[in-house]
KEMARVEX-103267 format. One record per residue (C-alpha): x, y, z. Coordinates in nm, 2 decimals, padded with zeros to 4 digits. Example, Ala and Ser with C-alpha at 12.3 -4.5 7.8 and 13.67 -1.06 7.14 Angstrom:
# residues 2
- 01.23, -00.45, 00.78
- 01.37, -00.11, 00.71
END
This chain:
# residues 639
- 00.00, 00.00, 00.00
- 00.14, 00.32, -00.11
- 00.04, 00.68, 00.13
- -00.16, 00.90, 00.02
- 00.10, 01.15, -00.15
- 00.31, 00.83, -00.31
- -00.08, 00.75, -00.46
- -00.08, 01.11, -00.58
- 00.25, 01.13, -00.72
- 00.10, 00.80, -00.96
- -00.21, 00.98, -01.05
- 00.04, 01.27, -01.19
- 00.26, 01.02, -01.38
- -00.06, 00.83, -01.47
- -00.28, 01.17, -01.65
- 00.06, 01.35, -01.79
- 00.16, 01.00, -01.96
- 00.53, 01.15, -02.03
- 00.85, 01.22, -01.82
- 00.85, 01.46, -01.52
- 01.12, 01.60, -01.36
- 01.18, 01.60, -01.00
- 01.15, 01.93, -00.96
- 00.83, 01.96, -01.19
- 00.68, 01.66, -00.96
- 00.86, 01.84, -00.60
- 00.66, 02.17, -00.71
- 00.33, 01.99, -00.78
- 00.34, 01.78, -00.45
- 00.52, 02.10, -00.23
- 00.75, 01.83, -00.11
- 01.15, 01.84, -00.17
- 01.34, 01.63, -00.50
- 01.47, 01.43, -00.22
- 01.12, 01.31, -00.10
- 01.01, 01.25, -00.48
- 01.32, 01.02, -00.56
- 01.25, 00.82, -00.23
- 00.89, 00.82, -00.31
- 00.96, 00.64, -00.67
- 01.17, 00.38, -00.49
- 00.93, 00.27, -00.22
- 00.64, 00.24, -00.50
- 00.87, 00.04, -00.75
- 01.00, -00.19, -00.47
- 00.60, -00.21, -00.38
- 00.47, -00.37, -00.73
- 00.56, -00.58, -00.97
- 00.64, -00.50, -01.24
- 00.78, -00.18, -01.11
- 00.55, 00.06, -01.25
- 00.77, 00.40, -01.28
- 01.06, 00.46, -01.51
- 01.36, 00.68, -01.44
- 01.56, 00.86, -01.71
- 01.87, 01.07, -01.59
- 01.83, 01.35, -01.79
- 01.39, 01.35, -01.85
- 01.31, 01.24, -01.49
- 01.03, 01.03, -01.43
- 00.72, 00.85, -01.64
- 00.49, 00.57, -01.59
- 00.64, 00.28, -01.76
- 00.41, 00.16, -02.11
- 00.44, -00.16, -02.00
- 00.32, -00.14, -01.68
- -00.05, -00.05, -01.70
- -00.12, 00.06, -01.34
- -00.46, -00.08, -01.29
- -00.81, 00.15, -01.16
- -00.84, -00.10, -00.85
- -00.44, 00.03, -00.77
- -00.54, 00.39, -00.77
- -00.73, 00.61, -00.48
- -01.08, 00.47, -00.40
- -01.31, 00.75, -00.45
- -01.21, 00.87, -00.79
- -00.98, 01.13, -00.74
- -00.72, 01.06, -00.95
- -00.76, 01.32, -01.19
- -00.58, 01.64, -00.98
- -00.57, 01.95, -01.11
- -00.21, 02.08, -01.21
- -00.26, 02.42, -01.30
- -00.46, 02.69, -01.20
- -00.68, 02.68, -01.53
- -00.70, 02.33, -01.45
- -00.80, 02.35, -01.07
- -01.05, 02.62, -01.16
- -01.25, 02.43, -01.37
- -01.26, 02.15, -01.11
- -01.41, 02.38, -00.89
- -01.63, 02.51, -01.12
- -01.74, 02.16, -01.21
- -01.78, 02.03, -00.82
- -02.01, 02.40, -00.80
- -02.22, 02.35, -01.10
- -02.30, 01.94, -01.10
- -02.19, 01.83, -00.78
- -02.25, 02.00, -00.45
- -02.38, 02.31, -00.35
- -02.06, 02.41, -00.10
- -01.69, 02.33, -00.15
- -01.50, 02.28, 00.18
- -01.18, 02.49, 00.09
- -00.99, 02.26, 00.36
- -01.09, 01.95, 00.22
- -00.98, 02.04, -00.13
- -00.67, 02.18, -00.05
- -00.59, 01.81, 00.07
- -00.75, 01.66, -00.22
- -00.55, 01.84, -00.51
- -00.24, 01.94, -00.30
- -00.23, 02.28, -00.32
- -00.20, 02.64, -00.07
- -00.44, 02.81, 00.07
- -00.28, 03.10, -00.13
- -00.33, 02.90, -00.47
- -00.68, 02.84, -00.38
- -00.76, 03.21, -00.32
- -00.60, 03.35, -00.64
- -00.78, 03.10, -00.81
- -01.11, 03.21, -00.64
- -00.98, 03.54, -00.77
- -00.97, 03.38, -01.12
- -01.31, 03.25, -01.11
- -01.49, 03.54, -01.02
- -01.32, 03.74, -01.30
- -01.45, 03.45, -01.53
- -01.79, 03.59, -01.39
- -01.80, 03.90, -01.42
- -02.00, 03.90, -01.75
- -02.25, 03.72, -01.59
- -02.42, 04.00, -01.36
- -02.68, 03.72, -01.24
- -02.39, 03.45, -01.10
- -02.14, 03.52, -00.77
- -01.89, 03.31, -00.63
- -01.96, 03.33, -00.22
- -01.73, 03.25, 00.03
- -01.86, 03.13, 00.40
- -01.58, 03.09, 00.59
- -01.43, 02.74, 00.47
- -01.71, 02.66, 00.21
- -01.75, 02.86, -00.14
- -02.06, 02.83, -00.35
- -02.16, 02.97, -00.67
- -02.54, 03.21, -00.67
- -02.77, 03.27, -00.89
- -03.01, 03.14, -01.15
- -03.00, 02.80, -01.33
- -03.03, 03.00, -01.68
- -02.76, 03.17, -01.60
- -02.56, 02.89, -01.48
- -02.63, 02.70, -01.81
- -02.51, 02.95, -02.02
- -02.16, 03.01, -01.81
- -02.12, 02.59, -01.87
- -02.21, 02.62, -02.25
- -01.99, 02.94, -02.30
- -01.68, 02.74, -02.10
- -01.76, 02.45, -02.35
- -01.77, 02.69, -02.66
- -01.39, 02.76, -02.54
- -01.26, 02.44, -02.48
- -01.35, 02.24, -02.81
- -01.34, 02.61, -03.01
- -01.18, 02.47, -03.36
- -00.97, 02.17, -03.20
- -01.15, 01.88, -03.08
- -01.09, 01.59, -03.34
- -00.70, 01.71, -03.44
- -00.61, 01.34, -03.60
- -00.23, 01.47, -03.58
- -00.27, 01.45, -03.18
- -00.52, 01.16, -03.15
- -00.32, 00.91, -03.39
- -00.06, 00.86, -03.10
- -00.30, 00.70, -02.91
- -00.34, 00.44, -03.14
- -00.02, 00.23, -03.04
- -00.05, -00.08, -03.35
- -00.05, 00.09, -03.67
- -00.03, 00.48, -03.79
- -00.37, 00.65, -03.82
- -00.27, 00.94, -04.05
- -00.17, 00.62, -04.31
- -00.48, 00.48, -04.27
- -00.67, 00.84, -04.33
- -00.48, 00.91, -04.66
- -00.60, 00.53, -04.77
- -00.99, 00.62, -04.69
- -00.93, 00.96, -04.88
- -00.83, 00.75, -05.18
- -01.06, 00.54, -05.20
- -01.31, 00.83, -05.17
- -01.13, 01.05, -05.44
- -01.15, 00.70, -05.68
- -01.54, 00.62, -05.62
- -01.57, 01.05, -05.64
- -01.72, 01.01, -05.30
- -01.79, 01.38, -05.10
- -01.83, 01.36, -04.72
- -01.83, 01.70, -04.52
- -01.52, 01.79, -04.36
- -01.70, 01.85, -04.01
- -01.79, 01.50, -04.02
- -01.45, 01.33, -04.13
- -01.24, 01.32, -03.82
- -01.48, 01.07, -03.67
- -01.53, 00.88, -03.96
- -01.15, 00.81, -03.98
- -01.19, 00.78, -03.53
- -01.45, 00.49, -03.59
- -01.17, 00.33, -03.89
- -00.93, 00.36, -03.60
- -01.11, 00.19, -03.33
- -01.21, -00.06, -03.56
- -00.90, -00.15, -03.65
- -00.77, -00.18, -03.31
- -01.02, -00.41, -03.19
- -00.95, -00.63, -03.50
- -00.55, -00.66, -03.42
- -00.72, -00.80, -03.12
- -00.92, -01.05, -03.28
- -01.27, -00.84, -03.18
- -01.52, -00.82, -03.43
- -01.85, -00.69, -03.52
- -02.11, -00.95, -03.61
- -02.39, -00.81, -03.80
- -02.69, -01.08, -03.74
- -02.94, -00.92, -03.91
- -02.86, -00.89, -04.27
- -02.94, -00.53, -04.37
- -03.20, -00.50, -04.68
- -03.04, -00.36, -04.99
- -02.70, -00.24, -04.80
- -02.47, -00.39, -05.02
- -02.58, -00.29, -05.30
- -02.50, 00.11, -05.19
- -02.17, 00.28, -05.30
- -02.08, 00.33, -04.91
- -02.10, -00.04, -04.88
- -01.88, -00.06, -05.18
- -01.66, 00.23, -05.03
- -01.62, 00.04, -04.73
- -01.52, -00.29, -04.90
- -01.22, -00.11, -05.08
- -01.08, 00.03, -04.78
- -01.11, -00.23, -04.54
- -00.94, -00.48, -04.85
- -00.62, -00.27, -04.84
- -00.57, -00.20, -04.50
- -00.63, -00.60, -04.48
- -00.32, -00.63, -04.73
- -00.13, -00.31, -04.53
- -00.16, -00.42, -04.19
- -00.21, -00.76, -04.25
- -00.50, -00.83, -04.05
- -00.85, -01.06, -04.08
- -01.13, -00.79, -04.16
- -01.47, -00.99, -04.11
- -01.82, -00.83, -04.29
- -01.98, -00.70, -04.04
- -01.63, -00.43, -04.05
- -01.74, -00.32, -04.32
- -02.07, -00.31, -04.30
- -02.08, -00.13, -04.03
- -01.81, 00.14, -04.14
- -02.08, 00.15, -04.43
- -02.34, 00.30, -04.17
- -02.12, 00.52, -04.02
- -02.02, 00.64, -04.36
- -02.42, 00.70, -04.44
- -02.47, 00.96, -04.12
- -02.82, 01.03, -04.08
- -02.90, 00.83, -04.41
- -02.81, 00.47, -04.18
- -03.17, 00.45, -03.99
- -03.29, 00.36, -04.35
- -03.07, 00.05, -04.28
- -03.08, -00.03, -03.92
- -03.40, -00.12, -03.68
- -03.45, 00.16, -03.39
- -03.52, -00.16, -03.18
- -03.28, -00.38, -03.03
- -03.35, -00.68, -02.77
- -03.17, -00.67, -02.47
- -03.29, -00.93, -02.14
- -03.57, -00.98, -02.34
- -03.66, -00.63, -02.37
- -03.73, -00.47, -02.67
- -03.57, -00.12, -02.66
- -03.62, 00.19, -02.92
- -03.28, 00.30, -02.94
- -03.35, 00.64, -03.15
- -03.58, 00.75, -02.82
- -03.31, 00.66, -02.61
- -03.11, 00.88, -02.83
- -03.34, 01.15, -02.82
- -03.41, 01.13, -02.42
- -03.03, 01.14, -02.34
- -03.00, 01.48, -02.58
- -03.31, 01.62, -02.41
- -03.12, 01.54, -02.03
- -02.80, 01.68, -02.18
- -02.99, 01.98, -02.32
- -03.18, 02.02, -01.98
- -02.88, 01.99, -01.75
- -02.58, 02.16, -01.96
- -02.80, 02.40, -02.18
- -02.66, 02.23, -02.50
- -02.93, 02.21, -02.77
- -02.82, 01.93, -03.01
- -03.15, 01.76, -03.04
- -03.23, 01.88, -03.42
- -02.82, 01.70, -03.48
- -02.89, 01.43, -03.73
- -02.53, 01.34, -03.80
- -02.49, 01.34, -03.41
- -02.83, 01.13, -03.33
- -02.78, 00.84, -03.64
- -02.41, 00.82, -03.46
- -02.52, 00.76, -03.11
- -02.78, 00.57, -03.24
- -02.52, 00.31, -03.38
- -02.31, 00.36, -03.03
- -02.61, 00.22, -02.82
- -02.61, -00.02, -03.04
- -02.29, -00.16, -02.99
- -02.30, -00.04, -02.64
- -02.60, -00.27, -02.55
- -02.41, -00.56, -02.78
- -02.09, -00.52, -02.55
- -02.32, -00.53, -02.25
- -02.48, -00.86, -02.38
- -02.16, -01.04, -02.44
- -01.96, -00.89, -02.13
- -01.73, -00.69, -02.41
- -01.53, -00.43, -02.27
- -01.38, -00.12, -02.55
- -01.01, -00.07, -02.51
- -00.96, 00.26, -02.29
- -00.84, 00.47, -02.62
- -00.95, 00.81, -02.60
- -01.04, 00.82, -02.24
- -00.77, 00.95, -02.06
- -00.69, 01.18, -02.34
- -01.06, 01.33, -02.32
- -01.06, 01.35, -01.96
- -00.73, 01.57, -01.96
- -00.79, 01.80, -02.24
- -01.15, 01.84, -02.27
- -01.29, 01.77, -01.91
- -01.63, 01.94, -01.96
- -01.72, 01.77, -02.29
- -01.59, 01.42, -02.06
- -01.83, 01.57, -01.77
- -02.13, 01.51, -02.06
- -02.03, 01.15, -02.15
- -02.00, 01.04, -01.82
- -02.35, 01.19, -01.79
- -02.53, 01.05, -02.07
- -02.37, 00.69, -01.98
- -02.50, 00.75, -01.57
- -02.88, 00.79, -01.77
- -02.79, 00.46, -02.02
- -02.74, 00.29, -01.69
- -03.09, 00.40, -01.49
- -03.25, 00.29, -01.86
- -03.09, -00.06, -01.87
- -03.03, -00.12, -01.52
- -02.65, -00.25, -01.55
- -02.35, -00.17, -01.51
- -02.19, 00.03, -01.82
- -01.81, 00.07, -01.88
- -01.67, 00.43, -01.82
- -01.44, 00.38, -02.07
- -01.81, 00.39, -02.32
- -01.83, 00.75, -02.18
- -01.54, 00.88, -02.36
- -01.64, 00.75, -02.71
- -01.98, 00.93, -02.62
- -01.82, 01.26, -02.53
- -01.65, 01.21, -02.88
- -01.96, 01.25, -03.05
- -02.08, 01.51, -02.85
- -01.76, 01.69, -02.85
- -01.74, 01.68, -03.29
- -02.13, 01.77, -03.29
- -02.01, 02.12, -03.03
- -01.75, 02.17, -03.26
- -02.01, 02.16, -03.54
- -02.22, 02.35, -03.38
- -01.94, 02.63, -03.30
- -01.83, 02.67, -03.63
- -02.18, 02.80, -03.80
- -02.28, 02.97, -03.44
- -02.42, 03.34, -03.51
- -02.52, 03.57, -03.20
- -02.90, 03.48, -03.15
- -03.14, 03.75, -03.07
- -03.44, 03.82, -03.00
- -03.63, 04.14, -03.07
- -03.90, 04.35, -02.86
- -04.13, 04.53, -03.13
- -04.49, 04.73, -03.08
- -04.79, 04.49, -03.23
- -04.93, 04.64, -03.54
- -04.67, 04.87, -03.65
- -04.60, 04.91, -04.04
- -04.25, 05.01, -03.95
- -04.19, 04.62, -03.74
- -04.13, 04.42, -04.03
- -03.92, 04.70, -04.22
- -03.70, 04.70, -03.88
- -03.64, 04.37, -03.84
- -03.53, 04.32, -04.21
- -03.33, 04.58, -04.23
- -03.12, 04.45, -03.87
- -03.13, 04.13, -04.00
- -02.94, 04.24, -04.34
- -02.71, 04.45, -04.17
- -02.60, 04.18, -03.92
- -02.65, 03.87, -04.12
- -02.25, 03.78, -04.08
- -02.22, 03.80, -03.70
- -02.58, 03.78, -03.53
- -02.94, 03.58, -03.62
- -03.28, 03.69, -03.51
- -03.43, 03.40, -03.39
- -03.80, 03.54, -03.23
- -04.00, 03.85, -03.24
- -04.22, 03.96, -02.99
- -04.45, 04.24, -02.96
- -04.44, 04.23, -02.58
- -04.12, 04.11, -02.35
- -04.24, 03.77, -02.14
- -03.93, 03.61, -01.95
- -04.05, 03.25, -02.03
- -04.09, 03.27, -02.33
- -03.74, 03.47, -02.42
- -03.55, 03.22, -02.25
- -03.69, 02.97, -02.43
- -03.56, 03.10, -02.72
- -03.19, 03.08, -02.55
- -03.02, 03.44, -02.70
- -02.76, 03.59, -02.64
- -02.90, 03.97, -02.66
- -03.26, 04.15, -02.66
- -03.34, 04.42, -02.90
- -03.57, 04.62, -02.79
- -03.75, 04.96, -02.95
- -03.89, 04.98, -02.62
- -03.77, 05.07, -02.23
- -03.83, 04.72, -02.07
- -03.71, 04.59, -01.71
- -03.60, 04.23, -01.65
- -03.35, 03.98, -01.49
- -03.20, 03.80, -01.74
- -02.84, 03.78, -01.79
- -02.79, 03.87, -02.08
- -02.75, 04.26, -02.29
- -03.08, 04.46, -02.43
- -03.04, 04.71, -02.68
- -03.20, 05.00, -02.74
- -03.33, 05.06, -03.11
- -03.51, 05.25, -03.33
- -03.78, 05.14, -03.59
- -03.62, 05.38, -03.84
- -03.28, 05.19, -03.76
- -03.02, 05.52, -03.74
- -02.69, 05.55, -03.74
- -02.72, 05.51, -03.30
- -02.90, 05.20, -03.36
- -02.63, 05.06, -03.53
- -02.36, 05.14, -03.28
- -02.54, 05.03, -03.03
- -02.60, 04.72, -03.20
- -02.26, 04.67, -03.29
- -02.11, 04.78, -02.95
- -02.32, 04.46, -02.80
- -02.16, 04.26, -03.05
- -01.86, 04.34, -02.97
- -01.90, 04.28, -02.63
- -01.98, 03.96, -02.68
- -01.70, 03.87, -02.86
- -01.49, 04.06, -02.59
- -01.67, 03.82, -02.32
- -01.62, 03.52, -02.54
- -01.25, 03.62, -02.62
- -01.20, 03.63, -02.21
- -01.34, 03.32, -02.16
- -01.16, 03.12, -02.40
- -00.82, 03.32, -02.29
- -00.89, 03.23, -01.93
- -01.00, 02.89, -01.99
- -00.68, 02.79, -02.15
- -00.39, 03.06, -02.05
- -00.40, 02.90, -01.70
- -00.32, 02.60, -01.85
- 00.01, 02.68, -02.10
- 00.16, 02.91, -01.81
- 00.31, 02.64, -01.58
- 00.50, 02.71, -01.28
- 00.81, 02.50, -01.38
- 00.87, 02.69, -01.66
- 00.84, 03.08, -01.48
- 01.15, 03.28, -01.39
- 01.12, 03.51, -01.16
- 01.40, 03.76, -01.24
- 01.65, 03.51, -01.46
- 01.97, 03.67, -01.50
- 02.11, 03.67, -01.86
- 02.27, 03.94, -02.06
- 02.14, 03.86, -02.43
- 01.80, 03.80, -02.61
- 02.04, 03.47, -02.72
- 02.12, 03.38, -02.35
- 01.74, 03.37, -02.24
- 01.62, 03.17, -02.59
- 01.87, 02.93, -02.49
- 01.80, 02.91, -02.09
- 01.44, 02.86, -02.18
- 01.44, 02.62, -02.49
- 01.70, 02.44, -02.26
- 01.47, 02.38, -01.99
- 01.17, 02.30, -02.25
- 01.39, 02.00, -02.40
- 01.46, 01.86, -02.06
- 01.10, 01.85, -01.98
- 01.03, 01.66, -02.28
- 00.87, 01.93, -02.45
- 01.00, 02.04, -02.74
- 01.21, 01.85, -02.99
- 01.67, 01.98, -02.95
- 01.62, 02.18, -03.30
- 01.33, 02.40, -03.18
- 01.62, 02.62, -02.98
- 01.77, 02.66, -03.38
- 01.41, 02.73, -03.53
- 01.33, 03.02, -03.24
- 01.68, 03.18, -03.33
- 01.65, 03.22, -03.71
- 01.26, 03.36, -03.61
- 01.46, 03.62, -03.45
- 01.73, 03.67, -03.71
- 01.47, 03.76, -03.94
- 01.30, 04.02, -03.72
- 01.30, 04.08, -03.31
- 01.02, 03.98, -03.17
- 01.00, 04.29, -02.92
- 00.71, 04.50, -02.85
- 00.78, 04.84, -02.68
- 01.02, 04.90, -02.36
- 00.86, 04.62, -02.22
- 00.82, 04.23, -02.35
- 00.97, 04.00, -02.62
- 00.74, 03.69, -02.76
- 01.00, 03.50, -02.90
- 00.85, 03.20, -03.08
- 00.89, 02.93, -03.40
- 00.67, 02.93, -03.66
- 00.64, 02.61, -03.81
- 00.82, 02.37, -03.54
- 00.57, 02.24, -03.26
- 00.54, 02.11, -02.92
- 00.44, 01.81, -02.77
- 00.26, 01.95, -02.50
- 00.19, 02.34, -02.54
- 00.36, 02.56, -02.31
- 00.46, 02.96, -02.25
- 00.76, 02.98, -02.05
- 00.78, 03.27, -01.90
- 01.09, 03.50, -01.77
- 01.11, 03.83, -01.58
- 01.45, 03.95, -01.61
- 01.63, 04.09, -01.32
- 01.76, 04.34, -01.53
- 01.64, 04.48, -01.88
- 01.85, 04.39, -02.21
- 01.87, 04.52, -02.51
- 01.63, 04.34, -02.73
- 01.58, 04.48, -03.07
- 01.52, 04.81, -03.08
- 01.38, 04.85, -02.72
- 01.43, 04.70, -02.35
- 01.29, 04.37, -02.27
- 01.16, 04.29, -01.90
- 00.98, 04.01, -02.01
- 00.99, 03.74, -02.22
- 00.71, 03.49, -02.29
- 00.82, 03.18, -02.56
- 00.53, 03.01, -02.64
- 00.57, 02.66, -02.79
- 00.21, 02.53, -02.91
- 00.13, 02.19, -03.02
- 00.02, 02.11, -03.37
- -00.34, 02.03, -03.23
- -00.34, 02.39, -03.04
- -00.24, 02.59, -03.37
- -00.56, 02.80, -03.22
- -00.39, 02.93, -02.93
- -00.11, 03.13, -03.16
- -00.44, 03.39, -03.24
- -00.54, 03.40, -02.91
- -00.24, 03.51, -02.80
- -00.13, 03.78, -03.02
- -00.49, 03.88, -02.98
- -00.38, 03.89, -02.63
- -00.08, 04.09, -02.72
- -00.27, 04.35, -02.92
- -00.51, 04.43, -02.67
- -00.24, 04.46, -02.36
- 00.02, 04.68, -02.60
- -00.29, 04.94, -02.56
- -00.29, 04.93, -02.17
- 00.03, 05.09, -02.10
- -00.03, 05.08, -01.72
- -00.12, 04.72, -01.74
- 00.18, 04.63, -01.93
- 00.41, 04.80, -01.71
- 00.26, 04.59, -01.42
- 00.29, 04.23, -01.62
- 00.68, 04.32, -01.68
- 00.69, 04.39, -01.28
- 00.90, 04.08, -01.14
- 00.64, 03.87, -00.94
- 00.59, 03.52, -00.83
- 00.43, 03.31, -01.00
- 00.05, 03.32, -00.90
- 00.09, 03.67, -00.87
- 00.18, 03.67, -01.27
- -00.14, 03.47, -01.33
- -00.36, 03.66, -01.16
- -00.20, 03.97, -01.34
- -00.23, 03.80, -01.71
- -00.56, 03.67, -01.63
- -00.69, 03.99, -01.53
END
């Protein structure tokens, strides 16, 4: 039996899944290198095989071939602990909103290893993240916090914090084919998209990551001799060009990867390739203990729970539905026959993308009250895959709903509302009229702003406008200033949700001591490499970045960065200099070098958005470049 800090120092190894360095794991645990290194003996001596591997120069990992096991972790679940402040806050915010109505502060400073002081800056962090929602406050109680105000309001927070966490990078097949240990996925993708290019087969682009997911899985559970049987022969499906799509590809990844590929393989891969088009194929009903169950209302229950609890509308998702539709299927199948999936994308999921994850486990808890058994967590990440691609879908096409407030009867109404609607057609959709403002029945409608020719009084959380019927010049400002708010709100949210994250306390310097913009490239690039984080030539890659132009801004901060060389975990390392150098043409204080994984490529605009808005806050600048600790520097950035 290992204590409780030896079980936490697993849990770490276990979720980052790539070498730690003492120091990184001595910082995380507030315990000295010393303590670390005697803590990885003890645990090695303890199991068989000995489940941590030591590298002289990378630290520490969880060795491949050592699978620790759930039963060998912390009863109670909490092996998932927070490691940075972005992190930690949205596991309180996630206890707040679905778990409990207080939080001990005690209690979780023991359960995720952390100060009092970390816990408060983060409280500081947290209320900053609601400030654009007038109707929600973070209270404090002494020990206990808990989060006020109106369900609406709460539901919108969650879905906003979702928009930000799967905005334009859920289903990156560059960062997900690692996890697929027996064969290369990207291979297997650019065999499906010839075969699709010779049978001058379109599919939509939104839709082709999972497509290429389900090929993936597939063939994973056929290297382990696990197939899919389809009993019931489906009328007229072989005769469609997806079966005959299907057919192709699975024959030459049978002759590429040399495996057994069985017809149910590819009829199923057929289904998936059909989308929506599939129920013309497959039964809504399946049998299960003698049961028959409608599968498509199961479907369309678990969306309507989803939609109620997370106020996440994807019930009019076709693609989404047909795909879930064929999950339960297989779901109930594995169920039957005591089949487990191989944990995949689990881990991954829960890490990166812990609120979609918070929806799968939720729509497998209600699959479990329908069938009365047991289901596999490990299902729960394959359902938060769907849901994930179908909020990334949803994302992408997303317009600013509104609603408008107009007098009954007026010839001027529908001239108003057309000519709004023109005028904002790129950025904002009206999605309900009314002549006379009633709560219910706005809220209903889920905007995002009210438009209103009108003075009206209410407590929703969300913006009204004031317009005029004739639609002046003051009505389009005002209109536009809302806009822009939003995008300012929606900018902060997706900055706070992942800065917290890519800031990370091993790699902060509080006033580093180096003489050239060369010396502090080097010292952090270094530092990167021995964390495991970048590959040796990313130092060279920075360098000639700067060769060609400095990448100062002002008497204040360098961003010194490689365009075209990535990460393989993003990061912004982060110096304040104990004395200013010459960098360029100015004199640099501070230096952030942000490396970004391929699967981040996002983050690069959001941070030189970042940087354009804090050049124009002089007095905020000059505080950022202030040396400070760490937190302190958080709370300032995030701020």
């Amino acid at each position: 039996m290992q204590n409780k800090r030896q079980e936490q120092l697993l849990a770490i190894l276990a979720a980052r899944q790539d070498f730690m360095t003492s120091r990184q794991l001595a910082g995380l645990l507030q315990v000295s290198d010393r303590t670390i290194r005697s803590d990885v003996d003890a645990i090695n001596k303890k199991m068989t095989p000995p489940p941590i591997e030591s590298n002289v120069r990378q630290g520490y990992r969880i060795n491949p071939e050592a699978r620790i096991q759930p039963e060998e972790k912390e009863a109670g679940g909490e092996d998932d602990i927070p490691q940075t402040p972005g992190g930690r806050c949205i596991y309180m915010i996630q206890k707040l909103l679905f778990e409990v109505k207080e939080l001990n502060l005690t209690m979780l400073q023991s359960q995720i290893y952390v100060s009092g002081y970390s816990i408060d800056n983060d409280l500081k962090r947290i209320r900053k993240m609601l400030e654009p929602y007038s109707n929600l406050k973070l209270v404090r109680n002494k020990e206990c916090i808990s989060l006020k105000g109106d369900e609406a309001s709460k539901r919108r927070f969650y879905r906003d914090l979702l928009v930000a966490e799967v905005q334009e990078n859920f289903l990156n097949l560059n960062i997900l084919a690692h996890l697929y240990s027996s064969f290369d996925l990207i291979e297997v993708k650019d065999i499906f998209v010839d075969v699709l290019e010779e049978y001058d087969y379109s599919i939509h682009e939104s839709l082709f990551p999972m497509l290429i997911l389900h090929a993936g899985t597939s063939i994973e559970r056929m290297n382990c001799a696990n197939y899919i049987n389809m009993d019931d022969k489906k009328q007229g499906l072989e005769e469609t060009i997806e079966y005959q799509i299907s057919q192709t590809f699975f024959d030459r990844i049978s002759k590429r990867l040399h495996i057994q590929v069985r017809e149910g393989e590819v009829g199923m891969f057929a289904l998936v390739i059909m989308g929506r088009r599939a129920s013309n194929y497959t039964s809504d009903f399946v049998n299960f203990n003698g049961k028959w169950l409608n599968t498509k209302k199961l479907v369309m229950e678990a969306l309507e729970q989803v939609y109620g609890l997370f106020g996440l509308d994807f019930r009019q998702d076709g693609d989404l539905i047909a795909g879930l539709k064929m999950h339960i299927h297989g779901l109930i199948d594995r169920v039957k026959n005591g089949v487990s999936l191989e944990d995949i994308f689990q881990e991954e999921i829960k890490r990166k993308y812990p609120l979609v994850f918070e929806m799968g486990i939720y729509v497998v808890e209600f699959l479990e009250k329908q069938l009365s058994v047991r289901i596999s967590e490990v299902e729960s990440g394959f359902i938060a895959l769907h849901l994930g691609a179908a909020s990334e879908r949803m994302n992408a096409v997303r317009k600013y709903r509104a609603v408008m407030i107009l007098p009954h009867n007026q010839s001027f109404s529908g001239m108003c509302e057309k000519k709004i609607s023109d005028m904002f057609r790129e950025r904002m959709e009206i999605v309900g009229t009314f002549s006379y403002f009633e709560e219910e029945a706005v809220m209903d409608l889920d905007p995002d702003l009210i438009l209103c020719s009108f003075p009206i009084e209410h407590h929703l959380d969300m913006p009204t406008v004031d317009i005029k019927l004739f639609v002046d010049s003051e009505t389009e400002s005002n209109i536009l200033q809302a806009i822009n708010r939003l995008d300012k709100k929606s900018f902060q949210l997706e900055f706070a949700s992942h800065i917290g994250n890519l800031i990370r306390k091993e790699y902060y310097y509080e006033e580093l001591d180096c003489a050239s913009p060369q010396e502090v490239i080097h010292r952090l690039c270094s530092d990167l490499e021995r964390g495991g984080i970048v590959e040796p030539e990313f130092q060279q890659v920075v360098l000639k970045r700067e060769e060609m132009s400095p990448t100062s801004f002002m008497n204040a901060f360098a961003i010194p960065h490689a365009f075209g060389a990535f990460a393989r975990n993003s990061t912004i390392a982060v110096a304040q200099l104990k004395n200013p150098i010459k960098w360029g043409g100015f004199d640099v204080r501070l230096v952030m070098l942000f490396a970004i994984n391929e699967g981040d490529q996002r983050m690069i605009k959001i941070f030189f958005d970042w940087v354009s808005n804090i050049i124009a806050r002089p007095n905020e600048l000059a505080e950022l470049s202030t040396p400070c600790s760490y937190d302190a520097f958080i709370d300032r950035i995030m701020g």
